[in-house]
C-alpha positions as CSV (number, residue, x, y, z in Angstrom):
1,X,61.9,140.9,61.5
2,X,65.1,140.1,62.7
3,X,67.3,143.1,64.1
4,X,70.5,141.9,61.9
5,X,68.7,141.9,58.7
6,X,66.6,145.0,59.6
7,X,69.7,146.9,60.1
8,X,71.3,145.3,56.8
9,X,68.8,146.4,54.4
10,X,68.3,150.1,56.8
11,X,72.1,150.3,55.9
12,X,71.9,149.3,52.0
13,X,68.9,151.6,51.7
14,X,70.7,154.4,52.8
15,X,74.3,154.5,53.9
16,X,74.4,158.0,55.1
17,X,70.8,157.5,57.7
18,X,71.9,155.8,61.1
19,X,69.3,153.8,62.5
20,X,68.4,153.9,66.6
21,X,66.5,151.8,68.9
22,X,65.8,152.0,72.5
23,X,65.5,149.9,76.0
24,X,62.7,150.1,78.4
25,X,62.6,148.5,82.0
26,X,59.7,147.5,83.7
27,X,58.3,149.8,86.1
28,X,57.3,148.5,89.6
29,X,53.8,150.1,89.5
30,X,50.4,149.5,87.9
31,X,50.1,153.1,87.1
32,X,53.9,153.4,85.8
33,X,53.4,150.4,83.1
34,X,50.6,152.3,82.1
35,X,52.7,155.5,82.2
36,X,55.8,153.7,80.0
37,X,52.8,152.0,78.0
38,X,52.0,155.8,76.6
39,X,55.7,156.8,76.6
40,X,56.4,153.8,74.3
41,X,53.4,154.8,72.1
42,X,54.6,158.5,72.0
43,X,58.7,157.4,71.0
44,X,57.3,155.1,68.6
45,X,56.9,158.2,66.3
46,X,60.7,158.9,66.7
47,X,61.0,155.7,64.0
48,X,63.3,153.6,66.5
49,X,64.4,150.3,64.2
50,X,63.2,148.4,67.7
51,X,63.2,148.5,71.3
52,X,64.6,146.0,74.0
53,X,62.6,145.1,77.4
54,X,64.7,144.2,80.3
55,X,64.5,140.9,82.5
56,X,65.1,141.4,86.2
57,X,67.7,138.6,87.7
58,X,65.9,135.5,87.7
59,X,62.8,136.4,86.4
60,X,61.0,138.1,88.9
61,X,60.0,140.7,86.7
62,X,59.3,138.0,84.1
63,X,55.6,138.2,83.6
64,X,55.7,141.6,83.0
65,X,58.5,141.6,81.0
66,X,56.6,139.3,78.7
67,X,53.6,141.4,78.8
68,X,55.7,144.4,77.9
69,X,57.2,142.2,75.1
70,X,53.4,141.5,73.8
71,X,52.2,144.8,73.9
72,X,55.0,146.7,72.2
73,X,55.2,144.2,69.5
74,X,51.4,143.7,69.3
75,X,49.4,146.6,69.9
76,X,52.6,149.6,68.8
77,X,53.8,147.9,65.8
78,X,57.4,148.1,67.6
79,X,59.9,145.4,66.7
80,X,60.7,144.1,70.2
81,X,63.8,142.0,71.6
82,X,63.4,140.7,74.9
83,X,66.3,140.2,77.5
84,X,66.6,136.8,79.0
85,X,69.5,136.4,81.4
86,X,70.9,133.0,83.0
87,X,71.0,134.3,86.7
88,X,68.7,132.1,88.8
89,X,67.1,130.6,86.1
90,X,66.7,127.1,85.9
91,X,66.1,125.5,82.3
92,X,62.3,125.1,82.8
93,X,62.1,129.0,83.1
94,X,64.2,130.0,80.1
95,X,61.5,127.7,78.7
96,X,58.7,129.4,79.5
97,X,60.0,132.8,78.5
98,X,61.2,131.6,74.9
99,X,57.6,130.1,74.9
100,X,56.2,133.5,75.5
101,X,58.2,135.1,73.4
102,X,57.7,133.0,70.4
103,X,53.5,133.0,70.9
104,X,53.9,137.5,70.6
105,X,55.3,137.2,67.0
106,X,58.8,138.1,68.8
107,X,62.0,136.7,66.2
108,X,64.4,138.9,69.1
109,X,66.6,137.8,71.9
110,X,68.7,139.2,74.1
111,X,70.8,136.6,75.8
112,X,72.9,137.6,78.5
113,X,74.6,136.0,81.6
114,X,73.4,138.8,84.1
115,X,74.1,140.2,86.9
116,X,74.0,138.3,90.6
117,X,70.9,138.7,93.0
118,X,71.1,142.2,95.0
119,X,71.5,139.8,98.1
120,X,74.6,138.2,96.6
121,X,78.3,139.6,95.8
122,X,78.9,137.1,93.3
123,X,77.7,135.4,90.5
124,X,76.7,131.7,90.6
125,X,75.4,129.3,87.8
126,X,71.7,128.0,89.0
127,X,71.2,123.5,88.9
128,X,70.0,122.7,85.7
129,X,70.8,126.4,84.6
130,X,73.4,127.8,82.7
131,X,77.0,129.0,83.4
132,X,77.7,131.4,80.5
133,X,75.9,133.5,77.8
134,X,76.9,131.1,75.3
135,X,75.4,128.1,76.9
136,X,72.3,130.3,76.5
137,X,73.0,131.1,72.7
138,X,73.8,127.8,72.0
139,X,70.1,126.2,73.7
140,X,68.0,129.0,72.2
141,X,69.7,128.3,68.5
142,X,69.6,124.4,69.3
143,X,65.8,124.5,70.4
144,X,64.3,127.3,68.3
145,X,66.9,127.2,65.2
146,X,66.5,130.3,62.6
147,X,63.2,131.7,64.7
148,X,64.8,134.2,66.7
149,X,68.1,136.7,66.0
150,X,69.9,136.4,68.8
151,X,72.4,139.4,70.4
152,X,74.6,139.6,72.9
153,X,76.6,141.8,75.1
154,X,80.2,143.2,74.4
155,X,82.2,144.7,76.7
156,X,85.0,147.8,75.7
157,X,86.2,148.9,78.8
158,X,85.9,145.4,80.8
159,X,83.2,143.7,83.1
160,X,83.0,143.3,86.7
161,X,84.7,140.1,86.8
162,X,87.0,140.7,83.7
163,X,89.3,143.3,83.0
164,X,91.3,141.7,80.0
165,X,89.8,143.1,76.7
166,X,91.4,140.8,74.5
167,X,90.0,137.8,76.8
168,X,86.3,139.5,76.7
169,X,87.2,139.8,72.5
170,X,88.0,136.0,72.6
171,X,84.6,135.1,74.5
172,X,82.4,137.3,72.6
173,X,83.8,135.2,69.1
174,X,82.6,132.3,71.4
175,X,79.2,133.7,71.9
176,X,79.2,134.8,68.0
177,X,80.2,131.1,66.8
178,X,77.6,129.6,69.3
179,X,74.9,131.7,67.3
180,X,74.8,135.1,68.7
181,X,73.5,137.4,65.3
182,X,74.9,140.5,66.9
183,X,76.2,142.3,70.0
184,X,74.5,145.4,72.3
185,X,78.1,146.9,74.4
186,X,77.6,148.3,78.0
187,X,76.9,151.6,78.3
188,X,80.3,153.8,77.0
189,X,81.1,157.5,77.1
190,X,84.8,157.3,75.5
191,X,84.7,157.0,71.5
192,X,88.4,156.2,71.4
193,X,87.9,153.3,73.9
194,X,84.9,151.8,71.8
195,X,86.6,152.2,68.4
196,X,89.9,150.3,69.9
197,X,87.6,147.8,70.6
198,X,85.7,147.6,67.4
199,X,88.9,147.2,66.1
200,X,89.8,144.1,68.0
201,X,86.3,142.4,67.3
202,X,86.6,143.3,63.8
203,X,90.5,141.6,63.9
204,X,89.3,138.9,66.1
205,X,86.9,137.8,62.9
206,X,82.9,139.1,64.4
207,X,81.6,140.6,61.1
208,X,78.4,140.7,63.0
209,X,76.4,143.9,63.8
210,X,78.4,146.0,66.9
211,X,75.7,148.1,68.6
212,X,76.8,150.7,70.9
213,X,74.9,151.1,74.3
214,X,74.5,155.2,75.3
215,X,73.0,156.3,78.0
216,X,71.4,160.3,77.6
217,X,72.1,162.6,80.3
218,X,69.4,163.6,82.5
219,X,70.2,165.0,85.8
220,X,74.3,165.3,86.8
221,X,73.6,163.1,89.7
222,X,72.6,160.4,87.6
223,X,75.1,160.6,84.9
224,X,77.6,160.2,87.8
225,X,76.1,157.8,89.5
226,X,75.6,155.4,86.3
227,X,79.1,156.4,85.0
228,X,80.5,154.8,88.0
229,X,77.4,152.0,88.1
230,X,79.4,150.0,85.1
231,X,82.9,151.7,85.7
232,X,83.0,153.4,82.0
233,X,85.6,156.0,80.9
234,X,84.2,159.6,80.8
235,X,85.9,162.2,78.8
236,X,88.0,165.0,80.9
237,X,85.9,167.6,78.8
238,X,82.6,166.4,79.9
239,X,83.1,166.8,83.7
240,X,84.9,170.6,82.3
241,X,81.2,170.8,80.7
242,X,78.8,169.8,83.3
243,X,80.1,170.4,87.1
244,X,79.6,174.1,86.6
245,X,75.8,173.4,85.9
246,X,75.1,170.7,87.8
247,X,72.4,172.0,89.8
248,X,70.6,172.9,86.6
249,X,68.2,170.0,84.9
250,X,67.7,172.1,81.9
251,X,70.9,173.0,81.1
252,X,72.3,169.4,81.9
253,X,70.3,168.0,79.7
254,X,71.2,170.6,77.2
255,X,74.8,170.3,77.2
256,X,74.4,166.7,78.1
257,X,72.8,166.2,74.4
258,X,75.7,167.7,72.7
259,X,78.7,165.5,74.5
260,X,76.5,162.6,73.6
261,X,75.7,163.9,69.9
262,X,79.3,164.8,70.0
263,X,80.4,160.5,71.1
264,X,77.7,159.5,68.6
265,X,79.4,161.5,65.7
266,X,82.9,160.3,66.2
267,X,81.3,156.7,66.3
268,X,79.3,157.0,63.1
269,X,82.6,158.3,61.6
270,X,84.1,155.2,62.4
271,X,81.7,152.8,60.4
272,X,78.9,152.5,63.2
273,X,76.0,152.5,61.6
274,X,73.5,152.0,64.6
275,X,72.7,153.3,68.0
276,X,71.4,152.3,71.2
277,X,69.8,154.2,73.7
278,X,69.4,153.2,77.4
279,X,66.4,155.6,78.1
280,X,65.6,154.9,81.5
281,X,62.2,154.7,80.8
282,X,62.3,158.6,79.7
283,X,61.9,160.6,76.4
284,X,63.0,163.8,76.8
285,X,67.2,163.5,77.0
286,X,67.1,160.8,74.2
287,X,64.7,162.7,72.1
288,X,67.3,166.0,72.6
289,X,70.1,163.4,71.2
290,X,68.5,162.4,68.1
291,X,67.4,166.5,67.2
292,X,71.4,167.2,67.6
293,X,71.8,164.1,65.4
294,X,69.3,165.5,63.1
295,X,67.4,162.0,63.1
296,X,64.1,163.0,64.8
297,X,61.3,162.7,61.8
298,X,59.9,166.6,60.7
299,X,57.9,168.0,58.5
300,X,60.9,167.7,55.3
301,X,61.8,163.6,56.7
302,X,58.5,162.3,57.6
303,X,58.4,158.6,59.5
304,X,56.9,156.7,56.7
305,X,54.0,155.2,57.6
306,X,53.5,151.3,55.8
307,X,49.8,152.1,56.0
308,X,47.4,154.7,57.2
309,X,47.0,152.9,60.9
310,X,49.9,150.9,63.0
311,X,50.8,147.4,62.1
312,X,50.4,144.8,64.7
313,X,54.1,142.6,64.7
314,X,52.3,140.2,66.8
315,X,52.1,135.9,66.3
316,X,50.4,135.6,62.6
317,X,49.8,139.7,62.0
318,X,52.7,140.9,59.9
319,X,51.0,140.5,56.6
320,X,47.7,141.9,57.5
321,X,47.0,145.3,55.6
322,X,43.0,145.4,56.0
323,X,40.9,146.4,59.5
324,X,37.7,148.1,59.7
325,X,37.5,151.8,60.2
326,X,35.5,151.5,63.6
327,X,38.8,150.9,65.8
328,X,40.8,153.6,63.9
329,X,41.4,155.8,67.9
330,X,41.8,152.1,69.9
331,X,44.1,150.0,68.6
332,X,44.6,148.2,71.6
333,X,41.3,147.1,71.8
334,X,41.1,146.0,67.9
335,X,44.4,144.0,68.6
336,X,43.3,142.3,72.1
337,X,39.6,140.9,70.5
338,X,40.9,139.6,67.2
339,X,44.3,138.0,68.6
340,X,42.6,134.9,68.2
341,X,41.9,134.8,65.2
342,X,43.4,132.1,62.7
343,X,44.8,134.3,60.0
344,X,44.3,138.1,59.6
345,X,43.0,139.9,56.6
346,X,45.2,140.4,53.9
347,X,44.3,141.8,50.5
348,X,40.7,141.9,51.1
349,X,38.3,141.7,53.9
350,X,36.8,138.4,52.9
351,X,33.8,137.0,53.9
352,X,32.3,139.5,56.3
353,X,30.4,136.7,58.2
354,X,33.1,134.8,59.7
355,X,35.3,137.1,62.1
356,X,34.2,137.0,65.3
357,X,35.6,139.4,67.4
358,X,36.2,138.4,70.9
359,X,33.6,139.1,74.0
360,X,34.4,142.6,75.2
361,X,34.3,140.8,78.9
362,X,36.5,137.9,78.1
363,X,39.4,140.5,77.3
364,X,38.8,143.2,79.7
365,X,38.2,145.6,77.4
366,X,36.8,148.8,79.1
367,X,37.0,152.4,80.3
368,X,40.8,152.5,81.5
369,X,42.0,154.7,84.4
370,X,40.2,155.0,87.8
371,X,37.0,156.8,88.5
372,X,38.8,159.7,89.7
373,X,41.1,159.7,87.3
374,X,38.2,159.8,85.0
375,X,36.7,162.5,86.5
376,X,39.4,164.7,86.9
377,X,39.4,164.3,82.9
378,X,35.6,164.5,81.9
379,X,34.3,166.6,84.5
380,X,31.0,165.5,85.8
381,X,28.3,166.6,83.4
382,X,24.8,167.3,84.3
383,X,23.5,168.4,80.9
384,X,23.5,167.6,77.3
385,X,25.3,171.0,77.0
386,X,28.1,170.1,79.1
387,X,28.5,166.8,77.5
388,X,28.7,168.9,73.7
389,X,31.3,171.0,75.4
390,X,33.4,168.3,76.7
391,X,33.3,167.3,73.0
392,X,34.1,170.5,71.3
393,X,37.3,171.1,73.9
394,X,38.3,167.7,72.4
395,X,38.0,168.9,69.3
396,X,40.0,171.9,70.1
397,X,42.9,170.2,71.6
398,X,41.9,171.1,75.4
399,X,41.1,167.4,76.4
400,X,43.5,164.8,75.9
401,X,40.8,161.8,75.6
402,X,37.4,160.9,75.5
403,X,36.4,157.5,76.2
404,X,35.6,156.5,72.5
405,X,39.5,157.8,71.7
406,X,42.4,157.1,73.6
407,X,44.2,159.9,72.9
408,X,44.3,163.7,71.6
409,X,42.8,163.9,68.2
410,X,45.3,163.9,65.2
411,X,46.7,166.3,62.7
412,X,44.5,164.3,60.4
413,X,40.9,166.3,61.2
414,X,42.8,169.5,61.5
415,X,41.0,170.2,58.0
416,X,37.7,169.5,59.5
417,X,37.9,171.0,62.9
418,X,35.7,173.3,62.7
419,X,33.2,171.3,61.5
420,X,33.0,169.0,64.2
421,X,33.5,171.8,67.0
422,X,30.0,173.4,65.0
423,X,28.5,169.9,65.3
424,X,29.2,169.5,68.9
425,X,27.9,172.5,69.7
426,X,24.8,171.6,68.8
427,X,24.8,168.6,70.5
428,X,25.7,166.2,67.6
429,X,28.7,164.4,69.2
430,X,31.2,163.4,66.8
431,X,33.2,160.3,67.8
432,X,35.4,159.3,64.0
433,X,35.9,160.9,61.0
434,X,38.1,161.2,58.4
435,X,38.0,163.6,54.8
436,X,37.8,163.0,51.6
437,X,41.8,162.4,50.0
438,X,41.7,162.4,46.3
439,X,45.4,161.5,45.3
440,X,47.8,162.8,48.2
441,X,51.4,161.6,47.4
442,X,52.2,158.6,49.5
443,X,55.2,161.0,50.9
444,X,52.5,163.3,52.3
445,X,52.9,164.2,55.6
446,X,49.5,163.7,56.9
447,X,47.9,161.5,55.0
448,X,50.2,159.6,53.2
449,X,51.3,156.1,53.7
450,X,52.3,153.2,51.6
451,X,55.5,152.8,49.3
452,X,57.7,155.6,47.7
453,X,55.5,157.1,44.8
454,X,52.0,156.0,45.0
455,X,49.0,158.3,45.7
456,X,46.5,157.6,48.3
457,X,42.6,158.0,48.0
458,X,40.1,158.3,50.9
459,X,35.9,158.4,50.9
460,X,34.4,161.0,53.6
461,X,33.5,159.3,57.1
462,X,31.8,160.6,59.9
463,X,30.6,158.2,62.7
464,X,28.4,160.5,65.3
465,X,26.0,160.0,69.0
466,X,22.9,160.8,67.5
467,X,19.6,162.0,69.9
468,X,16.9,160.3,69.2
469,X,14.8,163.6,68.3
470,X,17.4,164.1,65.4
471,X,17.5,160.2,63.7
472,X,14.8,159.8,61.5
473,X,15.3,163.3,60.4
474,X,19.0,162.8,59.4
475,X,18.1,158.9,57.6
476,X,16.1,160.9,56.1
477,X,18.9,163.2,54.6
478,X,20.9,160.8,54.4
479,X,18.8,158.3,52.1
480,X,18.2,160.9,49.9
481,X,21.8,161.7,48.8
482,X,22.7,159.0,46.1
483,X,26.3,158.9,47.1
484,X,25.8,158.2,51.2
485,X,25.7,154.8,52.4
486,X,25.1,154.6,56.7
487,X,24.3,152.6,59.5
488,X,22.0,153.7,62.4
489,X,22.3,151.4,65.7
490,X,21.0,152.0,69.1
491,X,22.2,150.0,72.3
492,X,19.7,147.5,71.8
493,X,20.9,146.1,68.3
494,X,18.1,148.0,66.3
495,X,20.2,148.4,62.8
496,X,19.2,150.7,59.8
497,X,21.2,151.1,56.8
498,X,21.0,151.6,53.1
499,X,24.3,149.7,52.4
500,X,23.6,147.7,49.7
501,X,25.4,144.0,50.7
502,X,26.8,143.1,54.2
503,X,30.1,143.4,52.3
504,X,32.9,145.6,53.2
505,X,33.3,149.4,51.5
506,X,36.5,150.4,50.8
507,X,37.0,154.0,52.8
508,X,40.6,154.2,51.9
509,X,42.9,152.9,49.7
510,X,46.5,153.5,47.9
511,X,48.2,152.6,44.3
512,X,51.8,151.8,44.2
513,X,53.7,151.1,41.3
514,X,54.5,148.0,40.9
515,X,51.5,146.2,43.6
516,X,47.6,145.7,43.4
517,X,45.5,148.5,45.0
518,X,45.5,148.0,48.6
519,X,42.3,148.9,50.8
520,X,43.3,148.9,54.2
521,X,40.3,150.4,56.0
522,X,37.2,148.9,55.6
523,X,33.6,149.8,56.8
524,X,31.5,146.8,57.2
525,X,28.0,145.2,59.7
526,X,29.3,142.8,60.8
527,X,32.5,144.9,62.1
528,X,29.9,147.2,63.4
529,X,27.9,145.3,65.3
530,X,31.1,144.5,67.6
531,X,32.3,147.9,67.1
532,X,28.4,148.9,68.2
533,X,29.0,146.8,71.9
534,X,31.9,148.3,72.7
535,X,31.3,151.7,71.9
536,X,28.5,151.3,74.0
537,X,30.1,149.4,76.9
538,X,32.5,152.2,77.4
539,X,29.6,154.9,77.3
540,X,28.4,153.1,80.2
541,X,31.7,152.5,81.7
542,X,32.2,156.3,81.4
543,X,28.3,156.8,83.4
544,X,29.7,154.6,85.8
545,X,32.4,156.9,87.1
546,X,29.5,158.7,89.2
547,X,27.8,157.9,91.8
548,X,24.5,155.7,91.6
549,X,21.5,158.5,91.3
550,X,24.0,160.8,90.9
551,X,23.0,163.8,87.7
552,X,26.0,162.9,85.5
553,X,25.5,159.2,85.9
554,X,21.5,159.5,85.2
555,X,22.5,161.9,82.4
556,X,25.0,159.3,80.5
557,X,23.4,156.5,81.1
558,X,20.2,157.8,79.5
559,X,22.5,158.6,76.8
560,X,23.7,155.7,75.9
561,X,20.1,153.9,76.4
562,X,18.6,155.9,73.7
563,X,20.7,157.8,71.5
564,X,22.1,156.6,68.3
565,X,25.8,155.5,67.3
566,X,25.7,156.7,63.0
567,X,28.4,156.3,60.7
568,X,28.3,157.6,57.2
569,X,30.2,157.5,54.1
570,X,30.7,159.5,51.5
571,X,31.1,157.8,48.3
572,X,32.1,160.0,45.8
573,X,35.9,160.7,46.6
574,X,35.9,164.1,44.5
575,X,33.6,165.9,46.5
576,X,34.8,168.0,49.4
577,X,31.7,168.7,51.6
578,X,29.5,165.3,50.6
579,X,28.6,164.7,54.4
580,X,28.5,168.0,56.6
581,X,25.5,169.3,54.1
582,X,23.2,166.8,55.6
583,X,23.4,168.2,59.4
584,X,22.6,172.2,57.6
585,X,20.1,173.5,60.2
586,X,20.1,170.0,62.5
587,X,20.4,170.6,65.9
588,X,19.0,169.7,69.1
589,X,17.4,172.2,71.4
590,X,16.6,172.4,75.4
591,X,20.0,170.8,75.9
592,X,20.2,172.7,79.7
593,X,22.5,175.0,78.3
594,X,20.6,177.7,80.7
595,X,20.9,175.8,83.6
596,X,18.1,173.0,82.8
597,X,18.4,169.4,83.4
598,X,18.0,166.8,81.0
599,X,16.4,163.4,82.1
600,X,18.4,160.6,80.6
601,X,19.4,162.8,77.7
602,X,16.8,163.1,75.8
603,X,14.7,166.5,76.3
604,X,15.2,167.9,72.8
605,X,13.1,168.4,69.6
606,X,14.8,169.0,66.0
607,X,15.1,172.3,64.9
608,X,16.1,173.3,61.3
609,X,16.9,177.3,60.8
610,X,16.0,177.5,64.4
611,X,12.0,176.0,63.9
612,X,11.1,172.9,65.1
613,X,10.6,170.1,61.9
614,X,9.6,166.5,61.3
615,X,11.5,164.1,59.5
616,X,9.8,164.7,56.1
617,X,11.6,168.1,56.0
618,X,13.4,167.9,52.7
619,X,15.5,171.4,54.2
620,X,19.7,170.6,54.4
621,X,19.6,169.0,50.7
622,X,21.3,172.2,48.9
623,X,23.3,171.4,45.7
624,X,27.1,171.2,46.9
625,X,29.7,173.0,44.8
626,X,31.2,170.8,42.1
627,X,34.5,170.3,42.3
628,X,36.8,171.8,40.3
629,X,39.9,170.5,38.6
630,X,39.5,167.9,41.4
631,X,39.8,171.0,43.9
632,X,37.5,172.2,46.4
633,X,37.8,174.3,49.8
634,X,39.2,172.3,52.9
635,X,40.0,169.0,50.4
636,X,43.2,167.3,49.8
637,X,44.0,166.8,45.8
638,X,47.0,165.7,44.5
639,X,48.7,165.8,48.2
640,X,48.1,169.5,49.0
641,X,45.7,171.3,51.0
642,X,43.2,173.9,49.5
643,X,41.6,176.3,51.7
């Protein structure tokens, strides 16, 4: 969406809410792309209106710059304007980068003049370049007409080669009338200054959106050294404020958030509806701002959530409202092998024969991190046992990742949590899972999503590793129970299910006045199957971090060559325990617990009540509870949480 019209209707929604956004750079590592990669993930719950990625003077930072453009917009659902500058780039480039721009669904652009080359003292139009910022407006609104919103720089307190306010007013109506859509300032400390200049735009005729640039305070060395960086005003009372505690991060920052809360408020007073924060690639002082501003999302103001996982803004995606459940801990993955995909599911699934998700090798689509790295996380396992309690720490919060999830596990399964920790210790490794939502208000703060007023429903899922010892008997179970639908897959593409079509089930879904039902997540074969290589691949991605011969790499390796990836649904909505009844007893002995070694992970015989059983054992079918006035232990009714 374009930034002016998002901030319109944000504005017209709510008068009295200021919106936010932020700017990123990109970092000059591998390993810090990756770091601002998860930093960007983590602000997105902050509910920035969009973000801005930097372009380094003439494009030398432009390939990753695009990339960052791509995956913020793509794979965090951020609304992303990129930076394009003039400096040392010829026409052919500022092709290129509109190009790239346009192909990752970014409608944003930020078109400035920018700054000389570090090797030169002044600023010099490139052949077949352009001079000023409006030359750039102009071409990008000539070439690319209505596609992109484009914004551009104002200036309160003067530029380096411009003092004269009223001249910078009259060349900012230039940029305006060439196209510009709306206009970012340099960073400012003084609210006077910026409102005398507000005043002038607003006099000199530029209705369009004025953005304020703020920079948090992080260290008192920095906030001097950036203060005098662009030359900007700062208040008497600030230095008062800070020398005396300027050898104290913590207390900088603390302080630092209230002169800055302090600016914003006097701005906001002032008809500024909008802020912009120059985060330096950090959280922390910028998320301190927005608590003082009471705009961080809680527990009373959730972020609300259009639907129960992230939308993709990339090329084609903005309408799609349907995935499969299989993908639901990496997104990036989901994003990266459908982005070639003609159109994207809206509505309904559709035929379930003709996605096909791209070749796990063709979009480098693996373990991430080094070996090491990967180590230093997972430990090195030599036993079934230690493998269940790399699981159950997961579960427990004490492991930030496993290599099926690329993150910590969610508020979401807090309600089955010790469920799963009970079936990982006994060696059934739970990978997804979801409960069963009858009717949670979409304003829920878990597991609501959707518009304002509509109740959201979700089916019991459980996708587990399964030892080979423990399949037939659990198919068993599970075929059994009316209400379970499953598919059993090992490495080797041997599929079992009861499903009754190749069609998708529904596992959650939401009703709105005023719209259809919408079904979001999905469980499907053919989504699977891909979902089945993957999962898979990264097991032996993960056995790969060891040595050749080594015991953890023998250990996971055998794993993933026989066990069994399950998922299961729950169909009956109203039930609170439909699926954890069918593991009662199930367990999988000699795991090494007591110092033995498991060859290729498989050394174990099913046990129910402790005594070793066949698959024809009928034992774990008890007679659940029925539910009553739609209520049961651990399930969510009517958007509240019985326990």
């Amino acid at each position: 969406m374009h930034i002016s019209k998002k901030l319109l209707e944000a504005r017209d929604a709510d008068p009295k809410k200021p919106t936010f956004s932020f700017e990123f750079f990109p970092p000059k590592t591998a390993q810090g792309v990756q770091n601002l990669y998860d930093r960007m993930d983590r602000m997105h719950g902050l509910g920035p209106a969009f973000v801005d990625v930097t372009w380094g003077a003439g494009g030398r930072l432009s390939g990753l710059t695009s990339e960052m453009v791509k995956v913020a917009q793509s794979v965090y659902g951020l609304e992303t304007c990129m930076h394009l500058t003039c400096t040392d780039m010829p026409t052919s480039k500022v092709d290129d980068a509109l190009k790239e721009a346009y192909n990752t669904g970014c409608t944003n652009i930020l078109a400035l003049r920018g700054d000389p080359p570090r090797e030169e003292e002044k600023w010099e139009a490139t052949e077949n370049g352009f001079r000023y910022a409006r030359d750039l407006v102009q071409y990008i609104r000539d070439k690319y007409r209505d596609h992109f919103d484009i914004g551009v720089a104002g200036y309160p307190e003067g530029s380096d080669d411009e003092t004269d306010i009223d001249l910078l007013v009259a060349h900012l109506k230039d940029k305006i009338d060439a196209g510009a859509n709306f206009v970012i300032t340099q960073m400012n400390y003084d609210a006077d200054l910026f409102i005398s200049w507000m005043n002038k735009c607003r006099a000199a005729g530029i209705t369009v959106p004025l953005i304020p640039g703020i920079m948090p305070i992080h260290t008192h060395a920095s906030f001097l050294r950036r203060a005098k960086w662009v030359n900007c005003h700062v208040p008497p009372h600030w230095y008062e404020a800070l020398d005396p505690i300027k050898n104290d991060d913590v207390a900088v920052r603390e302080v630092g958030a209230g002169l800055i809360a302090e600016f914003c408020h006097r701005l906001l007073s002032a008809g500024i509806h909008h802020l912009h924060f120059y985060t330096m690639n950090l959280a922390q002082a910028t998320r301190m701002v927005l608590d003082e501003l009471n705009l961080s999302p809680d527990v009373e103001a959730p972020l609300e959530k259009p639907l129960p996982w992230r939308p993709s803004l990339g090329l084609n995606r903005r309408d799609e409202n349907v995935r499969p459940i299989f993908w639901r801990n990496r997104n990036r993955s989901y994003i990266e092998r459908t982005q070639d995909w003609d159109e994207f599911p809206n509505g309904r699934w559709g035929d379930s024969r003709s996605p096909a998700f791209g070749e796990i090798d063709a979009y480098g689509i693996g373990l991430k991190g080094t070996n090491e790295h990967n180590r230093k996380i997972w430990g090195e396992p030599t036993t079934v046992a230690e493998v269940s309690d790399l699981f159950v720490r997961y579960m427990q919060g004490k492991v930030e990742s496993l290599p099926w999830s690329e993150s910590s596990i969610t508020s979401e399964a807090d309600v089955l949590t010790a469920r799963l920790v009970e079936l990982n210790k006994r060696s059934i490794l739970t990978i997804n899972s979801q409960p069963p939502v009858n009717g949670a208000k979409s304003s829920h703060p878990i597991y609501g999503w959707g518009p304002r007023n509509g109740y959201c429903y979700q089916k019991a899922y459980l996708e587990v590793l399964v030892s080979p010892e423990l399949v037939s008997d659990l198919i068993t179970r599970m075929e059994r129970d009316p209400h379970v639908t499953y598919y059993a897959v090992n490495q080797h593409g041997d599929l079992k299910t009861n499903a009754p079509t190749d069609g998708p089930n529904a596992v959650t879904w939401g009703v709105f006045p005023g719209k259809e039902i919408v079904q979001p997540t999905i469980v499907e074969t053919v989504s699977f199957l891909a979902w089945k290589d993957e999962f898979f691949r990264l097991g032996v991605d993960w056995a790969h971090c060891y040595a050749a011969g080594s015991p953890s790499r023998d250990l996971i390796g055998g794993m993933m060559d026989s066990w069994s990836l399950i998922n299961i649904v729950h169909n009956d909505f109203h039930r609170e325990d439909g699926i954890f009844p069918l593991f009662d007893g199930l367990s999988l002995e000699n795991t090494g617990g007591s110092g033995q070694k498991m060859s290729n992970g498989v050394n174990g015989t099913a046990a129910l009540n402790g005594n070793p059983t066949s698959s024809s054992s009928a034992a774990g079918q008890q007679e659940e509870k029925p539910m009553v006035n739609g209520n049961g232990n651990g399930h969510v009714t009517n958007g509240e949480l019985k326990n």
